[in-house]
DSSP file (Angstrom, degrees, kcal/mol; ACC not computed):
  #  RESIDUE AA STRUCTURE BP1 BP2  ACC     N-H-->O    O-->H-N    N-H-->O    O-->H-N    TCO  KAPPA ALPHA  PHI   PSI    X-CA   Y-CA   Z-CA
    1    1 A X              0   0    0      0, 0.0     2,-0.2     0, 0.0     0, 0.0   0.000 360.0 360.0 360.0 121.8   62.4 -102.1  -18.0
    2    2 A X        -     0   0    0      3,-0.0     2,-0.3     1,-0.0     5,-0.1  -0.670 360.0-135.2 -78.9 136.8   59.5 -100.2  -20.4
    3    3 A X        -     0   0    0     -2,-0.2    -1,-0.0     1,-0.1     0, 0.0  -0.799  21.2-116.7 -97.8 148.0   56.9 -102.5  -21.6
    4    4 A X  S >  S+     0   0    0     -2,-0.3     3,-2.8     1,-0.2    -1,-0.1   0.905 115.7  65.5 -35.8 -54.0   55.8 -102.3  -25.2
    5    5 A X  T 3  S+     0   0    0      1,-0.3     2,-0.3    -3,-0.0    -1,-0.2   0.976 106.8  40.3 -24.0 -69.6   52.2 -101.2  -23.5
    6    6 A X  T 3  S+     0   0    0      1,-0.0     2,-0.4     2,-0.0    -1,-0.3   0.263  91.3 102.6 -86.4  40.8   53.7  -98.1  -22.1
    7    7 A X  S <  S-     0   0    0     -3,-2.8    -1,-0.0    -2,-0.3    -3,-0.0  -0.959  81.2-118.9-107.8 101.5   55.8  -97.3  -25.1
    8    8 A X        -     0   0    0     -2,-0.4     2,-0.4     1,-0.1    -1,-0.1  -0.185  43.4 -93.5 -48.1 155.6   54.0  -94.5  -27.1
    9    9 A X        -     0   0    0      1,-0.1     3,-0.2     3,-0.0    -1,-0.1  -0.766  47.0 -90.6 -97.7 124.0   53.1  -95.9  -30.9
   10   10 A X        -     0   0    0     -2,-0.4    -1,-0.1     1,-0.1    11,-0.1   0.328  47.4 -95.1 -18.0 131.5   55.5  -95.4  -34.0
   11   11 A X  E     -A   20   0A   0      9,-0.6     9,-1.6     8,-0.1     2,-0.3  -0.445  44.6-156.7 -35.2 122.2   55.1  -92.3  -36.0
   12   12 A X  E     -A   19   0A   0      7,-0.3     7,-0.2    -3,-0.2     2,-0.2  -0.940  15.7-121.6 -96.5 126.0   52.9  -93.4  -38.9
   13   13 A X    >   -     0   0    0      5,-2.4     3,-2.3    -2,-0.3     2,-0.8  -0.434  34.3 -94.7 -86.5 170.4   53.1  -91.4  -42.1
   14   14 A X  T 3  S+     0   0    0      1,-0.3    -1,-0.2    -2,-0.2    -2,-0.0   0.511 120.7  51.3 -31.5 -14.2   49.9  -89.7  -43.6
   15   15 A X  T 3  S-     0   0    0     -2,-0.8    -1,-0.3     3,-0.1    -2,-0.0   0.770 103.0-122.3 -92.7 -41.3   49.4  -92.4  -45.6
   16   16 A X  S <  S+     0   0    0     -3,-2.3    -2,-0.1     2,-0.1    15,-0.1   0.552  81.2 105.7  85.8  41.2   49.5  -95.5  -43.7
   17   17 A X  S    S+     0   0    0     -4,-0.3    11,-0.7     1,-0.1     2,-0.3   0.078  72.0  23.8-139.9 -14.7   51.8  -96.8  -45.3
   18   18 A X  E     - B   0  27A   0     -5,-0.3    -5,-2.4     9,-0.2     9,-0.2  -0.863  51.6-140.9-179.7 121.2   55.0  -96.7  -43.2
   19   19 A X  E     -AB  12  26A   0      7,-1.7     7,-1.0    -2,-0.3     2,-0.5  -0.443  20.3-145.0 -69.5 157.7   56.1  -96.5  -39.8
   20   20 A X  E     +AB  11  25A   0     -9,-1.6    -9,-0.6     5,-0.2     2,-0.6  -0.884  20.1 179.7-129.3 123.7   59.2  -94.3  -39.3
   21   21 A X  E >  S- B   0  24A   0      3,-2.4     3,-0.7    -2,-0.5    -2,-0.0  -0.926  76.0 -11.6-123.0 134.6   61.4  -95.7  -36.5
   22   22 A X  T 3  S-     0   0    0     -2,-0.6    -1,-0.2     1,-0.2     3,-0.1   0.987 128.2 -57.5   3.9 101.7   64.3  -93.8  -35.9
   23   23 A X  T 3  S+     0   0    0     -3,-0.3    75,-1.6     1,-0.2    76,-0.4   0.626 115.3 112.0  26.8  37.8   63.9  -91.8  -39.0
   24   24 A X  E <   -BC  21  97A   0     -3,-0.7    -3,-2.4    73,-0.3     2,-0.7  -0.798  64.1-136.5-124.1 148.1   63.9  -95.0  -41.2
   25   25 A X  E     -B   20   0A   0     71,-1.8    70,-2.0    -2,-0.3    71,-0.4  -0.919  21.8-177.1-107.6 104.5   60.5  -95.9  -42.9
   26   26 A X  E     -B   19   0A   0     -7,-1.0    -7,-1.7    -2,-0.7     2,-0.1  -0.926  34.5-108.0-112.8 141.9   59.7  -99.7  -42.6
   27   27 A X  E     -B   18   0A   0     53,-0.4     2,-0.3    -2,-0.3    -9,-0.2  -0.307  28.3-123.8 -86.3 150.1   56.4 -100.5  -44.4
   28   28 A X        -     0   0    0    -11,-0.7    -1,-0.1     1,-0.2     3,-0.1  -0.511  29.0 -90.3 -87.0 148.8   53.3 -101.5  -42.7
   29   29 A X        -     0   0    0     -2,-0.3     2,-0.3     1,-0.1    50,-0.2  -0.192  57.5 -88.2 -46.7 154.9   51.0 -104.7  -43.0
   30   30 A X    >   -     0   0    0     48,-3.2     3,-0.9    47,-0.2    -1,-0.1  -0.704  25.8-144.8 -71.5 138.6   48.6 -104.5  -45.3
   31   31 A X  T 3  S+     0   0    0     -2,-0.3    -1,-0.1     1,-0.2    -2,-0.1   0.617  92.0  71.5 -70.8 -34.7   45.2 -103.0  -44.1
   32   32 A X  T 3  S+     0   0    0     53,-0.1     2,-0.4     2,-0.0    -1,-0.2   0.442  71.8 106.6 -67.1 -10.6   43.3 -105.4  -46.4
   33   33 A X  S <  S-     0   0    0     -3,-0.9    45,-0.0    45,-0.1    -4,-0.0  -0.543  74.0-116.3 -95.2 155.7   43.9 -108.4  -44.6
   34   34 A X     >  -     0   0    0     -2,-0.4     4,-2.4     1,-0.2     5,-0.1   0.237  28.3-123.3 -45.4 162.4   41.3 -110.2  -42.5
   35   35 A X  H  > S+     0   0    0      1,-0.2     4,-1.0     2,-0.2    -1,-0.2   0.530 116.2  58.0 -92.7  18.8   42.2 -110.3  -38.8
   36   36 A X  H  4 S+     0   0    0      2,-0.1     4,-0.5     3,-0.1    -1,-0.2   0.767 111.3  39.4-100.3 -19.2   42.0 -113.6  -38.7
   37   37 A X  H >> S+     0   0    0      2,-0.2     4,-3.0     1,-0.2     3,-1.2   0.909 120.3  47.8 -75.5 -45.5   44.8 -113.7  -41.6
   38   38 A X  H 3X S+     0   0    0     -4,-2.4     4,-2.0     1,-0.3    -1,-0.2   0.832 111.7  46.3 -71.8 -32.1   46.6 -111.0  -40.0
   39   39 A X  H 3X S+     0   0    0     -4,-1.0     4,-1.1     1,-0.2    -1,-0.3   0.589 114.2  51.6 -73.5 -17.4   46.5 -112.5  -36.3
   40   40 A X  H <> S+     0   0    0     -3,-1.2     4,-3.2    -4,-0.5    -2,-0.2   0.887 112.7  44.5 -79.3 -41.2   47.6 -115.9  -38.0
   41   41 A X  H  X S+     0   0    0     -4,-3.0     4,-1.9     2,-0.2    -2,-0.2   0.982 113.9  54.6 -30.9 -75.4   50.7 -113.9  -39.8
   42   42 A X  H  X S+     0   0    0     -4,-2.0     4,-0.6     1,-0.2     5,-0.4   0.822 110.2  40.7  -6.6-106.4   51.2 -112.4  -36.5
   43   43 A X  H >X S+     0   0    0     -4,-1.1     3,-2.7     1,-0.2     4,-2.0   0.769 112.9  57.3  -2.8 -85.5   51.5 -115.6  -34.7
   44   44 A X  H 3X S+     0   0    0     -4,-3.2     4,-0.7     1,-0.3    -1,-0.2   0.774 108.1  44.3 -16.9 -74.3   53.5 -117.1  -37.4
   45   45 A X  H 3< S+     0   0    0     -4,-1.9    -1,-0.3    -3,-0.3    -2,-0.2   0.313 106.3  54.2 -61.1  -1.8   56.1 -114.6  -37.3
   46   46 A X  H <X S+     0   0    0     -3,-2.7     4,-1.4    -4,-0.6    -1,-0.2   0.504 111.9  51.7 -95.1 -17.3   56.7 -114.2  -33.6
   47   47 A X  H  X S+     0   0    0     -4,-2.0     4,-1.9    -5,-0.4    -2,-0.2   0.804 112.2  46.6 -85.0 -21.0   57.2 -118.4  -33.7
   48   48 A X  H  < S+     0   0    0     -4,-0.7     4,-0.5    22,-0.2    23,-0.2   0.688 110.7  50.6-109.5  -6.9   59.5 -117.9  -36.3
   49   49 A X  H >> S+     0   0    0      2,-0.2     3,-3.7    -4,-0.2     4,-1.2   0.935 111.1  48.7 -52.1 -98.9   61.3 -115.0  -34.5
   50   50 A X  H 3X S+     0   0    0     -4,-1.4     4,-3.4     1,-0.3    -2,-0.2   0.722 111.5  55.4 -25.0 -49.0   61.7 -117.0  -31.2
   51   51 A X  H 3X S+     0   0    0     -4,-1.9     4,-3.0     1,-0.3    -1,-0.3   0.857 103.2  46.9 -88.8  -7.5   62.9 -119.6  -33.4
   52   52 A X  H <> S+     0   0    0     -3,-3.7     4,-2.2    -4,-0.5    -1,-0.3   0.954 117.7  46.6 -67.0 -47.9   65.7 -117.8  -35.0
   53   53 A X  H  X S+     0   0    0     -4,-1.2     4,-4.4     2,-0.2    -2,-0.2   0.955 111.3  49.1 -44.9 -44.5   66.6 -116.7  -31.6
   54   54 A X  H  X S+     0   0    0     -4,-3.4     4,-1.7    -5,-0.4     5,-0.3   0.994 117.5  45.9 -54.3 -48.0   66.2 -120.7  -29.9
   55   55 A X  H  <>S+     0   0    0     -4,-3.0     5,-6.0     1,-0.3     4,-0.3   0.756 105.6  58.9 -88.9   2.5   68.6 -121.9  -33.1
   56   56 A X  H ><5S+     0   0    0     -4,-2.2     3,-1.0    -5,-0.3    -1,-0.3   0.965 111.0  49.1 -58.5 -45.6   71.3 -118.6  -32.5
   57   57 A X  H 3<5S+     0   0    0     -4,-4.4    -2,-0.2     1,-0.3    -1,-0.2   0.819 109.8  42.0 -63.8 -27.4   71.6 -120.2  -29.2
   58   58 A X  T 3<5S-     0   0    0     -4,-1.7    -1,-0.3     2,-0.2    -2,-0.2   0.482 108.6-127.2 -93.7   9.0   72.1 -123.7  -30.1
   59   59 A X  T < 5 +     0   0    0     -3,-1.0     2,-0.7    -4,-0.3    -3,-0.2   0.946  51.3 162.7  45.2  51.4   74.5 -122.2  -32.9
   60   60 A X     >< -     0   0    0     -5,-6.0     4,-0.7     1,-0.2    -1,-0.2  -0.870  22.4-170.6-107.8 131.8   72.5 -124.2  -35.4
   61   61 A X  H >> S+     0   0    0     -2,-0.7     4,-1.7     2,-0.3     3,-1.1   0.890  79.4  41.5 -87.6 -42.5   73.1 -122.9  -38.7
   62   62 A X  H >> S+     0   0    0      1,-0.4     4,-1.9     2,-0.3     3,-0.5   0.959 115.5  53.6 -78.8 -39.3   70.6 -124.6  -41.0
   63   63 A X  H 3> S+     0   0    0      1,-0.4     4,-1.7     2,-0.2    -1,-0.4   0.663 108.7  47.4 -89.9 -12.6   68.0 -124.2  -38.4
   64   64 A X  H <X S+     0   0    0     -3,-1.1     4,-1.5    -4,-0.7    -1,-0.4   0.679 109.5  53.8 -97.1 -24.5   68.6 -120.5  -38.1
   65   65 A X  H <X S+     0   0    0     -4,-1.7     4,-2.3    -3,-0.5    -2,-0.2   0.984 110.2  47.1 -69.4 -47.8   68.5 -120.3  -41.9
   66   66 A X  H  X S+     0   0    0     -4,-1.9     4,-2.1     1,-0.2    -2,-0.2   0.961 115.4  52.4 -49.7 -60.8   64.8 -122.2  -41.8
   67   67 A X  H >< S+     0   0    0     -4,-1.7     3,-0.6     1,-0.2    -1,-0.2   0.834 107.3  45.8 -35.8 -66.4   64.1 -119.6  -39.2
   68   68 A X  H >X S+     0   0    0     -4,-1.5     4,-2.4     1,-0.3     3,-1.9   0.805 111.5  51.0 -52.4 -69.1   65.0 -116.8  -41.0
   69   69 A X  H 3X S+     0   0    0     -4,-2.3     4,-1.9     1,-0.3    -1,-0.3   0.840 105.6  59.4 -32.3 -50.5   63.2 -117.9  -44.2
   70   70 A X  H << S+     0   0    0     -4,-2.1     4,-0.3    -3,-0.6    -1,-0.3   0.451 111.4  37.9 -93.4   7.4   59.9 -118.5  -42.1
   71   71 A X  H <> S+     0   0    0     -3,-1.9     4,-3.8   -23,-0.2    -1,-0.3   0.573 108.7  59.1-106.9 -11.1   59.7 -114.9  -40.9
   72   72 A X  H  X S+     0   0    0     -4,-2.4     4,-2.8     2,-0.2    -2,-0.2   0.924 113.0  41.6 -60.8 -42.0   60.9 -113.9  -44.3
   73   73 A X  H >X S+     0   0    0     -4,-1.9     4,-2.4     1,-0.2     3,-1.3   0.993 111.9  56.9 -59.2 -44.6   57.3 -116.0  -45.5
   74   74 A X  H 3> S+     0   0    0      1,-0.3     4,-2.7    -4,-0.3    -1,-0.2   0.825 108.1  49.4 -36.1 -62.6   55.6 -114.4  -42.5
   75   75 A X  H 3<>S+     0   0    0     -4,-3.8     5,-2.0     1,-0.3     6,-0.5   0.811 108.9  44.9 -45.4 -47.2   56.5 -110.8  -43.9
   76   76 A X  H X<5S+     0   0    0     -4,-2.8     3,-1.8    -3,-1.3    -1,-0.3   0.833 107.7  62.3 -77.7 -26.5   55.6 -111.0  -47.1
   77   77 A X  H 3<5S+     0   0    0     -4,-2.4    -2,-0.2     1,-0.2    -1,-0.2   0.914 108.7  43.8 -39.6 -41.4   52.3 -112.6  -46.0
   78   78 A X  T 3<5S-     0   0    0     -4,-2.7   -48,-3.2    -5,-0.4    -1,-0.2   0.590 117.5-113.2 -97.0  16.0   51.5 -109.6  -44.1
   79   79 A X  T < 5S+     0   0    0     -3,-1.8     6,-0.3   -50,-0.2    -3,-0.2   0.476  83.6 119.5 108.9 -26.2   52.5 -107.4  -46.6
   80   80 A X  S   <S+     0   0    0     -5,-2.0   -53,-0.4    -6,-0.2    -4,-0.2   0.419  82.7  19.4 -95.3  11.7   55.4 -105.9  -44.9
   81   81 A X  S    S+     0   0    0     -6,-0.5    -2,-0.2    -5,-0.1     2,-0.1  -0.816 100.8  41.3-135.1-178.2   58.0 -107.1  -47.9
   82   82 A X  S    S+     0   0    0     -2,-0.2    -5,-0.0     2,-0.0    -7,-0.0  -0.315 107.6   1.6  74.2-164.0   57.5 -108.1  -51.2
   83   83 A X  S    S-     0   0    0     -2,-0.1     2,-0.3     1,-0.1    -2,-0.1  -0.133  91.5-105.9 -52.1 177.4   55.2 -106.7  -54.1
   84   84 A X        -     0   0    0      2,-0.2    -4,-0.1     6,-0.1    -5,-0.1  -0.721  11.9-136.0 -96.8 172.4   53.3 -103.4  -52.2
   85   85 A X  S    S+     0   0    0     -2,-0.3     2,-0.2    -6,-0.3   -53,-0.1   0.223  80.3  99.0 -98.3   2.5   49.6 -103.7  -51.1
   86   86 A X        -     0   0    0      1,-0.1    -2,-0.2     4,-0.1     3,-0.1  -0.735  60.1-160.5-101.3 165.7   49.1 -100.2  -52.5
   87   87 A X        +     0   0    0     -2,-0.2    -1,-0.1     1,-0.2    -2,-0.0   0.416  69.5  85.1-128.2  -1.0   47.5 -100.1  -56.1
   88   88 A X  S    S-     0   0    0      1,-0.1    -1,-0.2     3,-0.1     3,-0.1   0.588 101.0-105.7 -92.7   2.0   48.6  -96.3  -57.1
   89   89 A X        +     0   0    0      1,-0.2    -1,-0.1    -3,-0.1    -2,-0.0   0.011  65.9 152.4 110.2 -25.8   51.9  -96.9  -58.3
   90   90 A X        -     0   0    0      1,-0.1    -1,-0.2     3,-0.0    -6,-0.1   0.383  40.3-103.0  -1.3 132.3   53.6  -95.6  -55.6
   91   91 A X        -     0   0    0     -3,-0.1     2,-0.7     1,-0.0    -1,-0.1  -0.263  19.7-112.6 -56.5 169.5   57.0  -96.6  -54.6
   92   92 A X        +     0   0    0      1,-0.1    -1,-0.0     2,-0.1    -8,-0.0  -0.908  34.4 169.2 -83.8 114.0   58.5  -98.7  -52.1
   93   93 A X    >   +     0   0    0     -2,-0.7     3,-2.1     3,-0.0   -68,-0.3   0.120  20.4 151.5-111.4  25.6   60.2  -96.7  -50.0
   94   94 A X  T 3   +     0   0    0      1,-0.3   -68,-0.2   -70,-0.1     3,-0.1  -0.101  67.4   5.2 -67.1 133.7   60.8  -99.2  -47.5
   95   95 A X  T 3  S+     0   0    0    -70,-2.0    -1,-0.3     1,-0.2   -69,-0.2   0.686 100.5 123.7  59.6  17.6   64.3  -99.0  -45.0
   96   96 A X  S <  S-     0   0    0     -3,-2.1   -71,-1.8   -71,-0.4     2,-0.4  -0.811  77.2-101.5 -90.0 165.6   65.1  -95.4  -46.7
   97   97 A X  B >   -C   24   0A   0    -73,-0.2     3,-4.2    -2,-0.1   -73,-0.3  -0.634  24.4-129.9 -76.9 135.0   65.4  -92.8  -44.5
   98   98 A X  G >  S+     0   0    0    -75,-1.6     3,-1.1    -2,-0.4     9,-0.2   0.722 105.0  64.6 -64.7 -28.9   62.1  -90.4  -44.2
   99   99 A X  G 3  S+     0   0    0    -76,-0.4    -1,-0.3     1,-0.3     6,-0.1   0.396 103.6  45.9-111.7  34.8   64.1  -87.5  -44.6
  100  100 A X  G <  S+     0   0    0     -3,-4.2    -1,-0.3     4,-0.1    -2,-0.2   0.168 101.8  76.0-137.6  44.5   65.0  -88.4  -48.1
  101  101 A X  S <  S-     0   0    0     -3,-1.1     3,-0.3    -5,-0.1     4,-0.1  -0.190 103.9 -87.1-122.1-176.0   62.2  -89.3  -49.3
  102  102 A X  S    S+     0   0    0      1,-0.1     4,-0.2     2,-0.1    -4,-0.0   0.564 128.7  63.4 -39.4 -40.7   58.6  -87.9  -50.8
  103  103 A X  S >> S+     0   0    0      2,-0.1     3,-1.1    -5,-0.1     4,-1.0   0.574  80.1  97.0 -92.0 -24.3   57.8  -88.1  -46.6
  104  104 A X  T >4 S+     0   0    0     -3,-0.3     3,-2.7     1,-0.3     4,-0.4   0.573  87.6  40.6 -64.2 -83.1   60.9  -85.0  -45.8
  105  105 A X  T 3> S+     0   0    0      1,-0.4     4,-1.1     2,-0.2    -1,-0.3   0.300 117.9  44.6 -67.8 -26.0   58.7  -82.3  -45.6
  106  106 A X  H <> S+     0   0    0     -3,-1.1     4,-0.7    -4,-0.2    -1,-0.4   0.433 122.4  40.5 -77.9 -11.0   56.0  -84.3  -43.6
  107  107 A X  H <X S+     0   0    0     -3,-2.7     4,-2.9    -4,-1.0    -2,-0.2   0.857 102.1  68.1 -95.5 -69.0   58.9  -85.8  -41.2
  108  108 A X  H  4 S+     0   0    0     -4,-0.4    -2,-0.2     1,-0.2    -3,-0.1   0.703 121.9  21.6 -52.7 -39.3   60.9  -82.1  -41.1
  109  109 A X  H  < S+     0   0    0     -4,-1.1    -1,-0.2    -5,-0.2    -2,-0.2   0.898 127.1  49.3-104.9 -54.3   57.3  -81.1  -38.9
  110  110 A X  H  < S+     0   0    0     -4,-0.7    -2,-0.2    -5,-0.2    -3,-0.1   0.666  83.2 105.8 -55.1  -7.9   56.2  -84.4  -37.7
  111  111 A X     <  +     0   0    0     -4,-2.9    -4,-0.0     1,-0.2     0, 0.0  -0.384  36.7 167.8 -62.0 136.2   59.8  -85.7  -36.2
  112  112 A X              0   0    0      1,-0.0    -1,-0.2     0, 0.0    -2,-0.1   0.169 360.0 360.0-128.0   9.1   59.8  -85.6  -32.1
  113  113 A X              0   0    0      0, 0.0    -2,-0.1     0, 0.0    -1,-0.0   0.803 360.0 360.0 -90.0 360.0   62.4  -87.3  -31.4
């Protein structure tokens, strides 16, 4: 089993703005929050992971809906749904794939996989 540790870190493109994990772009927190906001997000959303997992197991529906919801807040707290945290007009280009995007030519050389 690889731990995350020894797991090299997601492409990020030039921008800093988006991860690309198999060639799909998922947006990054925003940079502007505090770490104490971002380590609280953080937090948040890994309790509300586990508990989407806990209530798959007990095949509770509402509680996996609650779950669901509370990483949903978690996300947009940190930025990584919802309005963007960039102020230039930019799109969202969030779940498309990088090499249909603004990002192909910067993917077409940066891609290792």
């Amino acid at each position: 089993m690889t731990r995350n540790a020894d797991k090299a870190p997601p492409l990020s493109t030039p921008d800093g703005r988006y991860i690309v994990v198999r060639g799909r772009l998922w947006r990054k927190a925003n940079p502007d929050l505090s770490d104490a906001d971002r380590d609280r997000l953080v937090h948040d959303l890994m309790d509300a992971r586990r508990a989407v997992a806990q209530a798959r197991r007990r095949s509770d529906v509402e509680g996996e809906h609650a779950a669901h919801a509370a990483v949903d807040t978690a996300k947009r707290g940190l930025g990584e749904r919802g309005p963007v945290w960039w102020t230039d007009g930019a799109p969202d280009l969030n779940r498309h794939m990088a090499r249909t995007t603004s990002y192909a030519e910067w993917f077409s050389i940066a891609d290792t996989s």
